[in-house]
N, C-alpha and C positions, 0 to 999 in steps of 0.2 A: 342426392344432397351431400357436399362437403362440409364437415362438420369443423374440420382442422386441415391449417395450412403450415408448411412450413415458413419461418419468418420472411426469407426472402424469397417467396414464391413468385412470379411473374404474374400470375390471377389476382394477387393482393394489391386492390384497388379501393379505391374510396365505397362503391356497392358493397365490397364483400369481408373488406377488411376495415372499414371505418376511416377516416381521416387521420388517423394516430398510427393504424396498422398500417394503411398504405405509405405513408412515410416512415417507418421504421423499415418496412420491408422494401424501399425505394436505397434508404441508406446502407441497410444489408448487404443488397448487391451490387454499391459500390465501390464494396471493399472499407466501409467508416466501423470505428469501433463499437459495434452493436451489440450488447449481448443476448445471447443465445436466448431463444424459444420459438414460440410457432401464436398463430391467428387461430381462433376459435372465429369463425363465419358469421355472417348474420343472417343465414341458415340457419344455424341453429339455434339463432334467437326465436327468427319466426316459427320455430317448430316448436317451441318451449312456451311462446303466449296464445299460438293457434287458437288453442282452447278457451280462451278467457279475451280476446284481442278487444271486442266490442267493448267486453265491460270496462277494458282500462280508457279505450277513448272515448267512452260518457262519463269517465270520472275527469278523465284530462278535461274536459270542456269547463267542466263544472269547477275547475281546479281545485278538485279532489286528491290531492296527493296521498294523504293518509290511505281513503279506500287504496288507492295500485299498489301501496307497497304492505298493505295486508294481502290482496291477491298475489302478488309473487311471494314471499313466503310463505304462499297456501300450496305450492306447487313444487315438487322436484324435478329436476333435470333427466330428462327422458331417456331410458337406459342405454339405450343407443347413443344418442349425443355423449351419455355419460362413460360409455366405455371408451370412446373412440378419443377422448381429451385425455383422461387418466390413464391413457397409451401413450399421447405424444410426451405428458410430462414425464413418466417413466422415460425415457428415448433421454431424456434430460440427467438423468442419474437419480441415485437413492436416496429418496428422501431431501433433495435438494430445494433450500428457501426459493421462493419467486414471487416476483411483482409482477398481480393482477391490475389491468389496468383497461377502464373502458373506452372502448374506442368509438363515436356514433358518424352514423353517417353526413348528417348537417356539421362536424366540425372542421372547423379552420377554413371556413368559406368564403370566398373574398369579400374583406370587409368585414367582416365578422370572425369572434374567437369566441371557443365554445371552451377555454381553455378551462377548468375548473367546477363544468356543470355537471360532469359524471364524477364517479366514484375511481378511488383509488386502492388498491389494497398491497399493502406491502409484508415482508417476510411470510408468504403462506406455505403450509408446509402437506403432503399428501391428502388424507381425504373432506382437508381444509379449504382445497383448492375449488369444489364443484359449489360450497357453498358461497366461496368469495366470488367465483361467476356469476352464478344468481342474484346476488347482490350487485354486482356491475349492469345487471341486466335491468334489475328494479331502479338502479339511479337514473337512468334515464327518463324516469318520470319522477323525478323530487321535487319538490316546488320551484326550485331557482331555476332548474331544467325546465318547466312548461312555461314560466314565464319567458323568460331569455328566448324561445322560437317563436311566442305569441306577439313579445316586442318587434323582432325582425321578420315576422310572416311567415315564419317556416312551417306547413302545415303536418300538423302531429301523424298525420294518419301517413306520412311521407318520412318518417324516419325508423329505423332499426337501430340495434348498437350487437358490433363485435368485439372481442378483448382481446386483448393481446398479455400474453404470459412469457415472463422473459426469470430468467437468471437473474439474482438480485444481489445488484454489487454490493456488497458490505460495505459501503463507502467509509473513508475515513474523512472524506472532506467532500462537497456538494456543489448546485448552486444551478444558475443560467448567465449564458452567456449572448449576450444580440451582438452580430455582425455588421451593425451599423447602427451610430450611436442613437437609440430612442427617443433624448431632449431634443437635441439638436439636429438632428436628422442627417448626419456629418457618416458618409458612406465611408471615408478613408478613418474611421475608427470603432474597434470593438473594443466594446463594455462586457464586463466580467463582474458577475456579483460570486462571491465565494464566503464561504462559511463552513463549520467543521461537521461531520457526522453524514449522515442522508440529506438529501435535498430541500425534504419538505417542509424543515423548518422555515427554509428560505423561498419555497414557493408557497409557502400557506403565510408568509408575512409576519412571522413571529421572531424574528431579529433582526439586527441589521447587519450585513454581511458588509466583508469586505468591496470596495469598486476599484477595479485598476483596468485602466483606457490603455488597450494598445493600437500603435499605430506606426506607420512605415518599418517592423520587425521590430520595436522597440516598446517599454513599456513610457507612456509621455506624462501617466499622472495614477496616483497609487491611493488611497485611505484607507485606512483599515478601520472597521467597524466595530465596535462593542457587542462580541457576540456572546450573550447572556444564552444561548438554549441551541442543541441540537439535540437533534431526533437519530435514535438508533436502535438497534435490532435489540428484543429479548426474546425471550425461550415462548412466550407467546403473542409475538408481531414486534409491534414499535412501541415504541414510548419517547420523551422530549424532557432531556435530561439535563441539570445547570453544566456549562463547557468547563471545566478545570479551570483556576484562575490563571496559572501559567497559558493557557493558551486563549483566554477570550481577550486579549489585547495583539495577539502575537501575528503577523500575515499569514494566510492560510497556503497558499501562493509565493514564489520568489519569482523573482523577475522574468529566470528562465522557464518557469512551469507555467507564466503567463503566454510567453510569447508561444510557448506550444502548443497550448490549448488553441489561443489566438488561430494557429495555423490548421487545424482544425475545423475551427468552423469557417476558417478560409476554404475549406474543401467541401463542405456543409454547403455554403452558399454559390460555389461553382456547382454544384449538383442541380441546385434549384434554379440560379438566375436570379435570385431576386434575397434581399437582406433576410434573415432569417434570425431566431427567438431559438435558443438550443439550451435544453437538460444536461446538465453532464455530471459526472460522478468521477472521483478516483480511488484506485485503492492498489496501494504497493508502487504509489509512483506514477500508473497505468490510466490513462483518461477512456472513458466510455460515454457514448452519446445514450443518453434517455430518452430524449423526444426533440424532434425539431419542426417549427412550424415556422409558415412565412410572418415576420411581425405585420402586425395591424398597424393601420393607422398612424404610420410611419410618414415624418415630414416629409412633403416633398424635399428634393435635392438642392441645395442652395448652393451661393457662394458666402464669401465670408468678407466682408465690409468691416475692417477693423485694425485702425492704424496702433492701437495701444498696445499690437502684439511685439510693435517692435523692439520698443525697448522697455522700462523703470523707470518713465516717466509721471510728472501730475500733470494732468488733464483738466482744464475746467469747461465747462457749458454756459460760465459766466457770458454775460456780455453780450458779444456776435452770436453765440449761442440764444439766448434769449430770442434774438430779433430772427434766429430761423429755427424754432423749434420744434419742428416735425422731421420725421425719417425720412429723407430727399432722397428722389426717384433720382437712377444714374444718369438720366438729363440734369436733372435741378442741381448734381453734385457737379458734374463737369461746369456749368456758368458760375456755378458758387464758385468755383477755385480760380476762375478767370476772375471775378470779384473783384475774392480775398488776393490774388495776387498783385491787384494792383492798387486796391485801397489801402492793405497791408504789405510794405514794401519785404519789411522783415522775416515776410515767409517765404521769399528768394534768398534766405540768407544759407550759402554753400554748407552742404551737410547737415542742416537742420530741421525737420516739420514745426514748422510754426503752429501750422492748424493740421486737424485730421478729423478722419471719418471711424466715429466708431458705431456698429451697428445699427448704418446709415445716417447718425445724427452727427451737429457740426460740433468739432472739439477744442480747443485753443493750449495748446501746449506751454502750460506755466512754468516748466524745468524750462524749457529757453529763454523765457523771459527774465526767472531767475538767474538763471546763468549769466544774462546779456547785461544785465542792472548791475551783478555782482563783479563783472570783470571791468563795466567802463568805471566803475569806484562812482555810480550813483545813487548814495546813499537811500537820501530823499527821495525815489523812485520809489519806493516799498509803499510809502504811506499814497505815492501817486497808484501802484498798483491796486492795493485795498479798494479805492476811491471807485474804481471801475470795474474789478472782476471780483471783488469781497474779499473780507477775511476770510483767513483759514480756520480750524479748528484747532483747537490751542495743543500743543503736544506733534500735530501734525508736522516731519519734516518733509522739508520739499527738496527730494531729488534731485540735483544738479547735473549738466550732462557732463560727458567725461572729456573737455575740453580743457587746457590750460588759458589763463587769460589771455597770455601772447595771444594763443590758435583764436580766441573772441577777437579781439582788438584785430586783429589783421583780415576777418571776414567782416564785421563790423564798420570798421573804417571808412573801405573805399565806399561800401552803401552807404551809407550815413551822410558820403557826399554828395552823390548822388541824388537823394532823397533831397535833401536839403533844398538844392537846384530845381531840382523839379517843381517841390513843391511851393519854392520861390515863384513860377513859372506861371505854374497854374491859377496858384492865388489871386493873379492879376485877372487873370481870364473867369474868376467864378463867378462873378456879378454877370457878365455877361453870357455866360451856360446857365443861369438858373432862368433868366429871363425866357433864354429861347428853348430851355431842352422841354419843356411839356408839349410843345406845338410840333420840334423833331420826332419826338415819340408817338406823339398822334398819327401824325404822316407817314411814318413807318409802320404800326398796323394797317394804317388804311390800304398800303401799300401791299404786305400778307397777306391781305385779304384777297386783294386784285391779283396777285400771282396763279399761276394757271401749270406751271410744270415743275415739277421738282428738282431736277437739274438749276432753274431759275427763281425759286425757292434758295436753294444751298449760295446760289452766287448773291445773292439779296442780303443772307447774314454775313457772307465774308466778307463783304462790300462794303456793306452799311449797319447793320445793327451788331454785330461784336466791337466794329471798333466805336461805336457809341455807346453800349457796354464800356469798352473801357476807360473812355473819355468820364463818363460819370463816376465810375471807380475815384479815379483819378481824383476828379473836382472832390470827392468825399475825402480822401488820403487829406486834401489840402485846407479844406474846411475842418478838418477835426484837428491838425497835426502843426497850423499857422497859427491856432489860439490851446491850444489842448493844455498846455503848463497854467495857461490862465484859470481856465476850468476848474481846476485842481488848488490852485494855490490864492487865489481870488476868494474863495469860500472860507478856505483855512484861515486866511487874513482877517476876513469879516467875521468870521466867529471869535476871534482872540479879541476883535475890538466892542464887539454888538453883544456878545453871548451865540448862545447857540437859535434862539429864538427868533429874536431879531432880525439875525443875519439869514437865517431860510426865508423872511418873510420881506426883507431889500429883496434878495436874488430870485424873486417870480416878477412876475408882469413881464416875460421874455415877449409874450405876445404883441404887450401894448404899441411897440414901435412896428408892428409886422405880426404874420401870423407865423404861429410856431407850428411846424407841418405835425407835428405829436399832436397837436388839438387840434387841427384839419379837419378831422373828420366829424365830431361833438360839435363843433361847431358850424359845419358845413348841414351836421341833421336840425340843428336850431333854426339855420336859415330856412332850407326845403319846407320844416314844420310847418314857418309863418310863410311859407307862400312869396321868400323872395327872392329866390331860384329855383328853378326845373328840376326832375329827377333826371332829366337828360344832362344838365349842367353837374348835380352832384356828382353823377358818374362821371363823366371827363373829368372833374376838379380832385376827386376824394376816393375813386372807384377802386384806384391799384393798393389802398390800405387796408388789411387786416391779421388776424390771426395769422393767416398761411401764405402771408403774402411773398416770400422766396417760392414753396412750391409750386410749381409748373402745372401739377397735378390737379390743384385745385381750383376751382372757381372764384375767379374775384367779386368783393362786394358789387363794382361797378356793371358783371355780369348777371349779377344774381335779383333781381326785383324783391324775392321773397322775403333777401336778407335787408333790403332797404325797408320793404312793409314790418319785419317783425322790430325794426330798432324805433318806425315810429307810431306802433303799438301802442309806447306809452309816450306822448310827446310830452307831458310835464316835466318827466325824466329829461328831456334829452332841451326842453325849451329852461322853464321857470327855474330848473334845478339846476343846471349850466350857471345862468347868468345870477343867479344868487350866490352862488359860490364865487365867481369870479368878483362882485363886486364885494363880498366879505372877505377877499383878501387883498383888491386894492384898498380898501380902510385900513386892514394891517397896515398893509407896505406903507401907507404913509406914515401910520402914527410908529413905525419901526423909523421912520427914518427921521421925523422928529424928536427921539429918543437920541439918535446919532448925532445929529446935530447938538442936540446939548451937551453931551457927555464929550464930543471930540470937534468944537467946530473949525478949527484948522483943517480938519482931513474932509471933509464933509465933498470938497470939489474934484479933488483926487479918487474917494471914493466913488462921487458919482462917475466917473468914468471910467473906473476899473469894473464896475456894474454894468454901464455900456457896451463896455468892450463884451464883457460876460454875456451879457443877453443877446450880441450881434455874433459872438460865434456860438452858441447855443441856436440859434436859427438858422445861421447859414450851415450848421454841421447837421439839424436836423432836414433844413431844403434838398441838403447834398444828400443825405440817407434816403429823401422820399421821391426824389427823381432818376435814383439806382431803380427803387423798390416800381418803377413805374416802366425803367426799361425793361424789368425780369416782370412785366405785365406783357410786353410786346414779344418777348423769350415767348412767354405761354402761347398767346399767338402764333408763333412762328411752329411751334411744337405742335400745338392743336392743325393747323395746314397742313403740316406735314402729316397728320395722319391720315387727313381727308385726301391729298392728292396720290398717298404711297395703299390708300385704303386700309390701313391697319390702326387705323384711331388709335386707341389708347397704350397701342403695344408701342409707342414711340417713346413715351415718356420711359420704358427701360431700357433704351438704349445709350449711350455716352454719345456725346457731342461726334465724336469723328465716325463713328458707326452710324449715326443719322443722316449724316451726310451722302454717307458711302451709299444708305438707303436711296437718299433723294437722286441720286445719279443713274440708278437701278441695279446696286448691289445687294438682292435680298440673302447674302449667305446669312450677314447679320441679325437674320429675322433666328435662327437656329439658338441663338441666346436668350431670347426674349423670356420666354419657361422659365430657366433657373432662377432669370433676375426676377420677374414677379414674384414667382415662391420668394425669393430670398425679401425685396421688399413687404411680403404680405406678413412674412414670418416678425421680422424686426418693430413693422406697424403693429402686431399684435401684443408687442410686452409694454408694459407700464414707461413712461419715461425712468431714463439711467438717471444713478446719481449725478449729481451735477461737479461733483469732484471725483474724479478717479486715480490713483499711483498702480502703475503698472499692469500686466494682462491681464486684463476684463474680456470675461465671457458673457454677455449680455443672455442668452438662451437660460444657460443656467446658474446664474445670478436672478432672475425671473423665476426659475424654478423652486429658487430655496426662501423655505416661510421665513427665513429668520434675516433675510435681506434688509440693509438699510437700504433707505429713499437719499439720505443724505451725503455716503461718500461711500467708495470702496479701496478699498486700499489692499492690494496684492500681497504683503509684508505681513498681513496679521495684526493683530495686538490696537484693535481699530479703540479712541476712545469713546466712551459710555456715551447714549446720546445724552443730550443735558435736558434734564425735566424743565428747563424755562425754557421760556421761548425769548431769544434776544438777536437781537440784529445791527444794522446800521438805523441811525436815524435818518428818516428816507425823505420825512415831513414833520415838521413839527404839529404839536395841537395834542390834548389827553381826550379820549374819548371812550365812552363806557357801552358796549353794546354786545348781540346775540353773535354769535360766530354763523357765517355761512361756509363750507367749502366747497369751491368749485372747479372743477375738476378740469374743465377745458373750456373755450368761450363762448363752445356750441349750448354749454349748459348754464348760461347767464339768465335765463329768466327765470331761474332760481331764486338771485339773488333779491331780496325784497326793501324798499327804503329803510335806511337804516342803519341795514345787519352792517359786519365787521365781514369784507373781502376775505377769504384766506384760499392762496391758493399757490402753487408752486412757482408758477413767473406769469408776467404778461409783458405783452406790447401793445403798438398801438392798434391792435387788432380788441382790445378789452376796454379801451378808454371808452364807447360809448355806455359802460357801466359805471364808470365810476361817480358820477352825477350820483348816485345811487346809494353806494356805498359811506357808511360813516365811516370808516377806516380802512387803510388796504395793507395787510400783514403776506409778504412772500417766503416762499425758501430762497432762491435764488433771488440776486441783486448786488445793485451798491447805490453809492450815493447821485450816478451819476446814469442809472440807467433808468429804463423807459417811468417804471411804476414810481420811481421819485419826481423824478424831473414833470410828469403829469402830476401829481397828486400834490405837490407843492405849489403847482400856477393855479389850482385849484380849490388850495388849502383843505385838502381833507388830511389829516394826518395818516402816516404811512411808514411801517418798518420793514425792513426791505433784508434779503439776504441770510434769515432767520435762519436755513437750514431745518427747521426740523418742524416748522408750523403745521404745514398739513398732516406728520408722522405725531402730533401731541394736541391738538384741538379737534373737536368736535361740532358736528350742525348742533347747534342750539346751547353750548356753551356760553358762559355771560362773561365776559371779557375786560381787560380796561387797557386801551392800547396809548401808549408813549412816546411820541413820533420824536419827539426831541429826546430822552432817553434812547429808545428803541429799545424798549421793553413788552412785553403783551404780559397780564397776570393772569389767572385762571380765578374767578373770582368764585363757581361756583361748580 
């Protein structure tokens, strides 16, 4: 029997040296800064319980921790084992402090850390040492120890523990360091926590140490912590003592003792191959490794989907955000930007992102917008801005990019002619794309379907459905962009004349001349109800609308049966509750416009046609949205084939457009990306939606991570203002209504919502409207006056405050409420 080894013995392996000793003595011999000692066996453990081994594992069963740690302190260390340790430490010098430390065989097993379940003992000093073994020996069986094997299956009767005894750095400063960032799972960065004293302040969680990220040789981002307490040697072990005031602010670390350490555990983790979790200690300048284990439960590897890194811009999620508000798979982001490219001229404008992806969700860059308003000297664009993407938060400034006017005005320009022309162009042709593009789109699934090679597959979308994609892009550009001032300054108009009441209750009945593709679908479930269309007809008619309707990813209603069975669940909702709202707000609009007529009737014929005009490009701009939303139905399609004929289903949807392609022709190197992009999508689907306002480098990982995160905006600059204990918005709908608050978190969880309650929820589209029938009021974070939850809830007259920012971060389920559509107010009444 070997009782003792030396640290870097080549026998010291996980059997005999424990999980902590085999990697100490892994790191020993190759040449890392170890300090000095040796492995006490787990030989000479078994030869220390020999005598007692049953009774400890009928007490472990029984999880008797108490009895096993009366039996080891019934028993000394067998004079032999005891002569042979109180030799090696001598070998060590006189009277020298050392850190006992237990080492078990079940630790650090993949997938599991036993980091914490044994015993530590620090500063022991000669005939001190045999009894802090024993003690290492009895931790083994502590209560957290038999639990923590019994959770993971480790069977008790299958483990021993060895210690390991080392020279004990007097550290003047401590901590751990992982070689690969642990939030975010970002392999090109190590994380340093550091603190003053010994370690174990900072591994037993009792302050908060400093964190400084290095990365490519450099430190990229530094905090220093408030360390109230470090743990340090006295004449009899440790103790955890207040840090001097001069130094609990002060970095423990300068830049260059980061990057060294840094390179270190670069050397750490070439040993292993794989990221690693490192102890380390300094003292006179000098770093020492303590322990290093492989980190657990470490994200997989990703990539990084995030346009905000490039510069100090705002960001909002307003808007086009709304209408695609899911993390799009790198298929769904390449058609989005073919889109946004052609719906939004202005995101070809040279040198500028218009739009961007920030941890996978869509973005709209408001520093360009700002910039573009500010330079063509269009003042009145601001109150047109608001109207669409909301206010800001008062105090907020908005970042401008570093352009001079001239440099706007000369990229500006020549598009703007452009656009113009085009959009001239097209507008003649939408009446006749709205007619035939449902029957196109049809024909071209039908068409996906019948394809048979993927080579003929690829020629099918370059042929025919991207440039119908872009064709519908187009016809949207010209329906929103041939009336879009109308929209805006139409409403403005009628309020200064009608009041504010009035004029939201002229500006609905968009439907009565036509249906307005926003109510499509509520109204399409009303028909089916009574029986006077098919669910085959719903589907073709209504199918490509919903919550996730941009996603590729997802299932559309027109696919899904379940989702048509669960909306007419309730058909009162969706029949009696529909058409009594509608007809409670044609009585408005009339007795609104008898009102007008008395008070102004010279305007009365002017107005009715600037109302006209209003409600004809309010449908043709929502037809144009719903026959995009129909083509990126037939995308899906063309995605979903593609996985059946390349046979890798669902790993297509992580591929971008030109790499599917390469696929369908029979380039599988692109298959070799597939992994990270999953991880990375699965990772970004997992955090809460981003704020909806952003200024500058957002870290979505860890922005998720910190409790003290706003829902409502991040701002990279600091100095964010207080959120506001109201809740206030745009007026979205008029009407006052007094009721219980529901929040609802996503659209999957609408049959929450109960007749009645008050909506609260952070946006919708028309993936939500067959709720609203439902709903006595619809309060948002995100909106404006002009996006989905208004423009619905006003043809419907439910009242609606829209753009709140802060509603689902300040209400509550079952709060009583009194909500202000014409204000845009919500009070808390109880």
């Amino acid at each position: 029997m070997r009782t003792v080894l030396p640290l870097d013995d080549t026998t010291a392996d996980l059997a005999t040296a424990g999980g902590k000793g085999a990697s100490l003595a892994r790191l020993a011999r190759a040449g890392l800064p170890v300090p000095r000692g040796f492995h006490i066996t787990t030989d000479a453990y078994r030869a220390f319980v020999s005598g007692f081994r049953d009774e400890v594992l009928r007490a472990a069963a029984g999880g008797d921790a108490a009895t096993i740690a009366s039996l080891f302190a019934a028993h000394e260390v067998p004079r032999e084992s005891a002569a042979d340790i109180l030799a090696a430490y001598a070998e060590l010098g006189e009277d020298v402090p050392v850190a006992v430390r237990s080492s078990a065989t079940a630790e650090d097993l993949p997938g599991m850390s036993f980091a914490g379940q044994q015993d530590t003992y620090l500063n022991v000093r000669g005939d001190g040492l045999l009894d802090a073994v024993r003690r290492c020996w009895a931790s083994l069986w502590n209560a957290r120890a038999i639990a923590y094997r019994e959770q993971h299956g480790v069977p008790h009767d299958d483990v021993a523990l060895a210690v390991v005894v080392q020279e004990l750095v007097d550290a003047d400063a401590a901590g751990v360091m992982f070689t690969a960032d642990p939030v975010a799972g970002a392999r090109d960065r190590t994380v340093i926590n550091a603190s003053w004293g010994l370690g174990e302040a900072v591994v037993g969680g009792q302050v908060t140490p400093d964190t400084i990220t290095v990365s490519g040789g450099s430190v990229v981002e530094a905090r220093t912590g408030d360390k109230t307490v470090m743990t340090v040697r006295t004449p009899g072990g440790t103790e955890d003592r207040p840090v001097p005031g001069d130094l609990r602010d002060a970095p423990v670390l300068d830049d260059a003792q980061a990057v060294e350490l840094a390179r270190v555990g670069a050397r750490v983790q070439d040993l292993y191959g794989v990221p690693m979790d490192v102890e380390w200690a300094r003292r006179d300048g000098a770093f020492a490794i303590l322990q290093a284990r492989p980190i657990t439960n470490l994200r997989p590897q990703v990539e990084e989907w995030n346009d905000s890194l490039e510069g100090g811009c705002l960001w909002t999620g307003g808007n086009l955000g709304e209408a695609i508000p899911d993390v799009m798979t790198p298929i769904t982001w390449s058609f989005v930007r073919v889109f946004i490219g052609e719906a939004t001229p202005f995101s070809a404008l040279p040198g500028v992102d218009l739009v961007g992806n920030i941890g996978g969700r869509f973005y709209l860059n408001l520093s360009a917008v700002h910039t573009i308003a500010g330079a063509v000297g269009v003042r009145r664009l601001t109150g047109a801005i608001e109207q669409i993407f909301g206010t800001l938060p008062p105090g907020l400034d908005v970042p401008l990019l570093p352009l001079t006017r001239w440099e706007v005005i000369k990229r500006v320009a020549p598009l703007s002619v452009r656009v113009r022309r085009r959009v001239r162009r097209h507008a003649k042709a939408l009446s006749g794309f709205l007619a035939t593009a449902r029957r196109t789109t049809e024909e071209l699934r039908e068409r996906i379907a019948a394809t048979g090679s993927g080579p003929g597959l690829a020629d099918l979308l370059e042929r025919e459905l991207l440039p119908h994609l872009v064709t519908a892009s187009r016809m949207l550009e010209a329906a929103g962009r041939q009336g879009g001032a109308a929209l805006v300054f139409t409403r403005q108009r009628l309020r200064r004349l009608a009041g504010d009441l009035d004029a939201e209750a002229i500006l609905t009945g968009v439907h009565a001349d036509g249906e307005l593709a926003s109510l499509g679908p509520v109204l399409g479930l009303t028909r089916l109800a009574r029986g006077e269309i098919t669910r085959d007809e719903f589907a073709r008619a209504y199918g490509h609308r919903g919550p996730h309707e941009f996603e590729l990813s997802f299932r559309r209603p027109g696919e899904d049966p379940a989702w048509i069975d669960a909306q007419l669940a309730g058909p009162a909702d969706v029949t009696a509750g529909t058409e009594a709202l509608l007809e409670r707000q044609r009585r408005a609009r009339e007795e609104a416009w008898a009102r007008f007529v008395m008070s102004h009737p010279r305007k009365e014929a002017r107005m009715r046609a600037r109302v006209r005009h209003w409600a004809a490009v309010v449908r043709a701009r929502e037809s144009a949205r719903s026959e995009v939303v129909r083509v990126f139905w037939a995308l899906r399609a063309f995605a979903v084939r593609a996985g059946e004929l390349t046979g890798r289903g669902d790993d297509v949807f992580h591929l971008y457009l030109d790499e599917l392609l390469a696929l369908l022709r029979g380039d599988e190197s692109v298959l070799g990306k597939v992994r990270v992009r999953r991880a990375t999508y699965e990772l970004y689907a997992s955090l809460p939606p981003y704020p909806p306002l952003i200024v500058g480098p957002f870290d979505p990982v860890r922005w998720a991570a910190d409790p003290a995160r706003r829902s409502d905006l991040y701002d990279a600059r600091g100095d964010l203002p207080p959120v506001s204990d109201t809740v206030t918005g745009f007026p979205g709908a008029p009407g006052v209504v007094e009721g219980v608050v529901r929040v609802v978190p996503g659209p999957e969880d609408g049959d929450r919502l109960k007749p009645g309650e008050i909506l609260v929820t952070t946006l919708t589209n028309v993936g939500w409207t067959p709720m609203f029938p439902r709903a006595a009021a619809v309060v948002t974070d995100m909106g404006a006056p002009l996006s989905h939850a208004s423009i619905v809830a006003r043809e419907l007259g439910i009242p609606a405050v829209v753009g709140t920012r802060n509603a689902t971060t300040r209400l509550r389920d079952g709060d009583l409420v009194r909500v202000d559509g014409e204000r845009g107010t919500v009070e808390l009444l109880t």
